[in-house]
Backbone atoms as SQL, in Angstrom:
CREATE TABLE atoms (id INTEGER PRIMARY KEY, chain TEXT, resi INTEGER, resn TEXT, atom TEXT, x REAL, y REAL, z REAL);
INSERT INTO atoms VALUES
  (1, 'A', 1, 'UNK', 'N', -81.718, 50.841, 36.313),
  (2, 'A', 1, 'UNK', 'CA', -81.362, 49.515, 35.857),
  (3, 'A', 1, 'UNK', 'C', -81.566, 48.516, 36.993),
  (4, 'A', 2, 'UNK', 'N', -81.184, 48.661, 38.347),
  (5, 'A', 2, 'UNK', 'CA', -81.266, 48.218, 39.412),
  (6, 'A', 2, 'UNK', 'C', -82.793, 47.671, 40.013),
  (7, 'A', 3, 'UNK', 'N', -83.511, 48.554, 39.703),
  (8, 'A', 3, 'UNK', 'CA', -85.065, 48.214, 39.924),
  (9, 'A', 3, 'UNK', 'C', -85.633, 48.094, 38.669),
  (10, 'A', 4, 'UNK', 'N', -85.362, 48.176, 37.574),
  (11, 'A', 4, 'UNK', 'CA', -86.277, 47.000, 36.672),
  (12, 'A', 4, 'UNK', 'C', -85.496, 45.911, 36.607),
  (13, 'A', 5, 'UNK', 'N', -84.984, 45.482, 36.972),
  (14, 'A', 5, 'UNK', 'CA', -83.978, 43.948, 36.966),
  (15, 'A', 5, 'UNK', 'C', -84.575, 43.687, 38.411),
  (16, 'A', 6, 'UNK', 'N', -84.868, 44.187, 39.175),
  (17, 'A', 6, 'UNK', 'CA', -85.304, 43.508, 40.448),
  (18, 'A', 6, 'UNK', 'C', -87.051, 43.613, 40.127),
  (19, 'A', 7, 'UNK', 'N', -86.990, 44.220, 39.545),
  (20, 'A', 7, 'UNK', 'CA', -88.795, 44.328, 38.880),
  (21, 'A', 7, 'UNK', 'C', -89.577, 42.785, 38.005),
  (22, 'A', 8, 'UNK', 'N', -88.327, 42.990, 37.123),
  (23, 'A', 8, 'UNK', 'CA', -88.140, 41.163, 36.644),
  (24, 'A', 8, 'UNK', 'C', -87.912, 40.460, 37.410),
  (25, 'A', 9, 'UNK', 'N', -87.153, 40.383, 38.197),
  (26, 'A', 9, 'UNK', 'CA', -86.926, 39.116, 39.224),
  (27, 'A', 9, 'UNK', 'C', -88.087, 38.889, 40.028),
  (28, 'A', 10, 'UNK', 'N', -88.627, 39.773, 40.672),
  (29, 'A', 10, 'UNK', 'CA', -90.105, 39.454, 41.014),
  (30, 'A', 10, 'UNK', 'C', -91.443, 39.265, 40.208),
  (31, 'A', 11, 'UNK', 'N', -91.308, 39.329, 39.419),
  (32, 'A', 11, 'UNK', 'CA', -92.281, 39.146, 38.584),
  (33, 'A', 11, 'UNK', 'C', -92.515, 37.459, 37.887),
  (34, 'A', 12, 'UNK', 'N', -91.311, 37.294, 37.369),
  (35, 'A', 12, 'UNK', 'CA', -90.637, 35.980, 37.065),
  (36, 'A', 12, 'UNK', 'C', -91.090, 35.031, 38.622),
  (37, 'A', 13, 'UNK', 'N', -90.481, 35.659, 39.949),
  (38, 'A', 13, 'UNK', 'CA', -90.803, 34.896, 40.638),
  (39, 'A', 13, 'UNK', 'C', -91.911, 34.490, 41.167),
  (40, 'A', 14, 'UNK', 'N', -92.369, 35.534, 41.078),
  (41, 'A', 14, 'UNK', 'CA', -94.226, 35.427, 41.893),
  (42, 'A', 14, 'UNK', 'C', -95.190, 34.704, 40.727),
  (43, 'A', 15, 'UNK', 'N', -94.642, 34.483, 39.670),
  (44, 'A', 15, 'UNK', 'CA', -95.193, 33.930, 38.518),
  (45, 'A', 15, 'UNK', 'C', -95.363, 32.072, 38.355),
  (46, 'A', 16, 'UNK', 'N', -94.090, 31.294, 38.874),
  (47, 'A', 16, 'UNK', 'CA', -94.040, 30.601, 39.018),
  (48, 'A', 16, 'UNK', 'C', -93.837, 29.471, 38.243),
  (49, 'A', 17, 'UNK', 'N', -94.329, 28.342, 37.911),
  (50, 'A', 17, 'UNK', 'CA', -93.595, 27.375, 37.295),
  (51, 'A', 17, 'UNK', 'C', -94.357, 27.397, 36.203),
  (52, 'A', 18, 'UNK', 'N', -95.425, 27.692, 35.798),
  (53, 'A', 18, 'UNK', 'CA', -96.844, 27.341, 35.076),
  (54, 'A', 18, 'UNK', 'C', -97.124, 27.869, 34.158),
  (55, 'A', 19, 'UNK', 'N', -97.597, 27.737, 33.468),
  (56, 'A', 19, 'UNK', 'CA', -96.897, 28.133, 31.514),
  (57, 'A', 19, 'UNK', 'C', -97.639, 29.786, 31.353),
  (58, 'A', 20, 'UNK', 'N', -96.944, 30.791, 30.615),
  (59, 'A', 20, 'UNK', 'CA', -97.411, 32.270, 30.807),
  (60, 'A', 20, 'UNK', 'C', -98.291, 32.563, 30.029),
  (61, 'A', 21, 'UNK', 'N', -99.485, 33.282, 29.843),
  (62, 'A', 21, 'UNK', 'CA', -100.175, 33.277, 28.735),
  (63, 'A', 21, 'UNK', 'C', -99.558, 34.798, 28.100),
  (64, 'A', 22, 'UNK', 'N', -100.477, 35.118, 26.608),
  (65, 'A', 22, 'UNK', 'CA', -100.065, 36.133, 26.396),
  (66, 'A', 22, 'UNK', 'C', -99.924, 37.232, 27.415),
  (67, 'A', 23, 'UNK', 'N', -100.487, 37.604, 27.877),
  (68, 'A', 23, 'UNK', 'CA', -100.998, 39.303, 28.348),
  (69, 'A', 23, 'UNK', 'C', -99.737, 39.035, 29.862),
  (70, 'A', 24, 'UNK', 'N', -99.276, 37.730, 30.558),
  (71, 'A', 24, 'UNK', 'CA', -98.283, 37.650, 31.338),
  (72, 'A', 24, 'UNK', 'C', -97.046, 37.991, 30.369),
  (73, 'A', 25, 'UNK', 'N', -97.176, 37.526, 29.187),
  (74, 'A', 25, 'UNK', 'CA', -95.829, 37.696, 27.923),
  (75, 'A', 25, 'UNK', 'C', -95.471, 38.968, 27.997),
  (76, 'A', 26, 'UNK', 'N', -96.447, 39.696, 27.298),
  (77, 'A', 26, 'UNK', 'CA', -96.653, 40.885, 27.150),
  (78, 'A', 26, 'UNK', 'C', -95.748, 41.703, 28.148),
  (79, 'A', 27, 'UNK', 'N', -96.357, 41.662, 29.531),
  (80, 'A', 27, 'UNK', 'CA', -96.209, 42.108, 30.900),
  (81, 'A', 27, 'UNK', 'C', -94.240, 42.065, 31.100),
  (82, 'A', 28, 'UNK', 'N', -93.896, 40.949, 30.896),
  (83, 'A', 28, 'UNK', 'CA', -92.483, 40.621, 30.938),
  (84, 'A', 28, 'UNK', 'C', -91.837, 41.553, 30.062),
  (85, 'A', 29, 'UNK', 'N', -92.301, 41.333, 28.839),
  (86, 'A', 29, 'UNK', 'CA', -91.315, 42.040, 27.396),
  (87, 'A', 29, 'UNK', 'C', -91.759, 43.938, 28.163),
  (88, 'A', 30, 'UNK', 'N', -92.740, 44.087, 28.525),
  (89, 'A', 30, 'UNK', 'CA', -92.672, 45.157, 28.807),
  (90, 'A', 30, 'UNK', 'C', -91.562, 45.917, 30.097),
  (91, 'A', 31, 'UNK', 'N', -91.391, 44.916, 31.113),
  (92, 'A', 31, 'UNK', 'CA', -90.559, 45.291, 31.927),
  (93, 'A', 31, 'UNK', 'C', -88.967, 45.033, 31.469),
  (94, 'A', 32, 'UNK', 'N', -88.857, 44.089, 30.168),
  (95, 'A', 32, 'UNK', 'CA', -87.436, 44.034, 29.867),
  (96, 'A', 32, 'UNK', 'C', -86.965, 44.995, 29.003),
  (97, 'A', 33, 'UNK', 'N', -88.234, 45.504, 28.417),
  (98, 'A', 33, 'UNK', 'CA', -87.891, 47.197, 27.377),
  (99, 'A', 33, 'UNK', 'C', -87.348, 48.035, 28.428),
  (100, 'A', 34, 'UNK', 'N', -88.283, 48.167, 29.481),
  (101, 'A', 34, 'UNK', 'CA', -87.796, 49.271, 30.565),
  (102, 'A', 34, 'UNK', 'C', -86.298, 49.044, 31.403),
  (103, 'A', 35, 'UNK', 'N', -85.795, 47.758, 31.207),
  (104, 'A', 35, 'UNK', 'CA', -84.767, 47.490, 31.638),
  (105, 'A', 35, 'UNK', 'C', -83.891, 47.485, 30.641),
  (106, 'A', 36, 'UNK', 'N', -83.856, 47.436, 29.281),
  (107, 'A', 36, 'UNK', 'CA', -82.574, 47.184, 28.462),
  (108, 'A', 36, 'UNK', 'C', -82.658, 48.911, 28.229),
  (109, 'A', 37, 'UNK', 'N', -83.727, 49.719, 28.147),
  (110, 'A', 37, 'UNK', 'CA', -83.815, 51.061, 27.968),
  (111, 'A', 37, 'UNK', 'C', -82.998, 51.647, 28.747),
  (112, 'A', 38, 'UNK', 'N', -82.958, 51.229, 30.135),
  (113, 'A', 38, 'UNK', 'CA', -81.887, 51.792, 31.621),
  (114, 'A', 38, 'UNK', 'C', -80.477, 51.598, 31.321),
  (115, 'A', 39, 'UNK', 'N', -80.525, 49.874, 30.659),
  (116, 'A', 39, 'UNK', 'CA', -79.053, 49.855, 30.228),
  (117, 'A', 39, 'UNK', 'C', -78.481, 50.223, 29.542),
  (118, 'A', 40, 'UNK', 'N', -79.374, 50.766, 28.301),
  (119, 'A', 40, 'UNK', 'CA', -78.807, 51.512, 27.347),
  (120, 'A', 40, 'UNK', 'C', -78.362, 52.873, 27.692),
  (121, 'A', 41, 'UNK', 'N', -79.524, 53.669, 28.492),
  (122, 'A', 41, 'UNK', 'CA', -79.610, 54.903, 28.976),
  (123, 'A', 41, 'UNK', 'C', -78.330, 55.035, 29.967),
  (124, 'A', 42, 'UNK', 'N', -77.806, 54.147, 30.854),
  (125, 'A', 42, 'UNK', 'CA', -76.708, 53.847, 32.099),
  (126, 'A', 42, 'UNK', 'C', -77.955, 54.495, 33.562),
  (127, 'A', 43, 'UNK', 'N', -79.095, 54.441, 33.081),
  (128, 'A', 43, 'UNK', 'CA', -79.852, 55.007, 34.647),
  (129, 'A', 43, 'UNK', 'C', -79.470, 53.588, 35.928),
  (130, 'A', 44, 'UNK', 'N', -79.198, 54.065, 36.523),
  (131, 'A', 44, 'UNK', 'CA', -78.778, 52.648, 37.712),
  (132, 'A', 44, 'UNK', 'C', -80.458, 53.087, 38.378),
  (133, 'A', 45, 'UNK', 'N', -81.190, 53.664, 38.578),
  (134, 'A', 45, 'UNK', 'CA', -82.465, 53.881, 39.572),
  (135, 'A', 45, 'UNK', 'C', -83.411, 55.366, 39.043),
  (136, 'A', 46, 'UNK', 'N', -84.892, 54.924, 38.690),
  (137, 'A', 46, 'UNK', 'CA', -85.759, 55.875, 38.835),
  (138, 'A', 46, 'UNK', 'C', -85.728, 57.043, 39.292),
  (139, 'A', 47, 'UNK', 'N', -86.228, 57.765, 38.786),
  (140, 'A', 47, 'UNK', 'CA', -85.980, 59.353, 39.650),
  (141, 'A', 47, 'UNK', 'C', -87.325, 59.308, 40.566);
């Protein structure tokens, strides 16, 4: 949970102010599956 929430936070950040196209969309919803999946799961970190 810990590193896909910091996975988003960099991603989001290095991304910047400037409007996302799909395939950046995409990219996001994909790292927030892997993160609500952790939260659901309770994984705090990758094996």
């Amino acid at each position: 949970m810990t590193e896909a929430n910091e996975a988003i936070r960099r991603y989001v950040a290095l991304h910047g102010p400037r409007p996302w196209s799909a395939a950046e969309r995409a990219e996001l919803q994909r790292l927030y599956a892997a993160w609500l999946s952790a939260v659901r799961n309770g994984i705090d970190q990758a094996a």
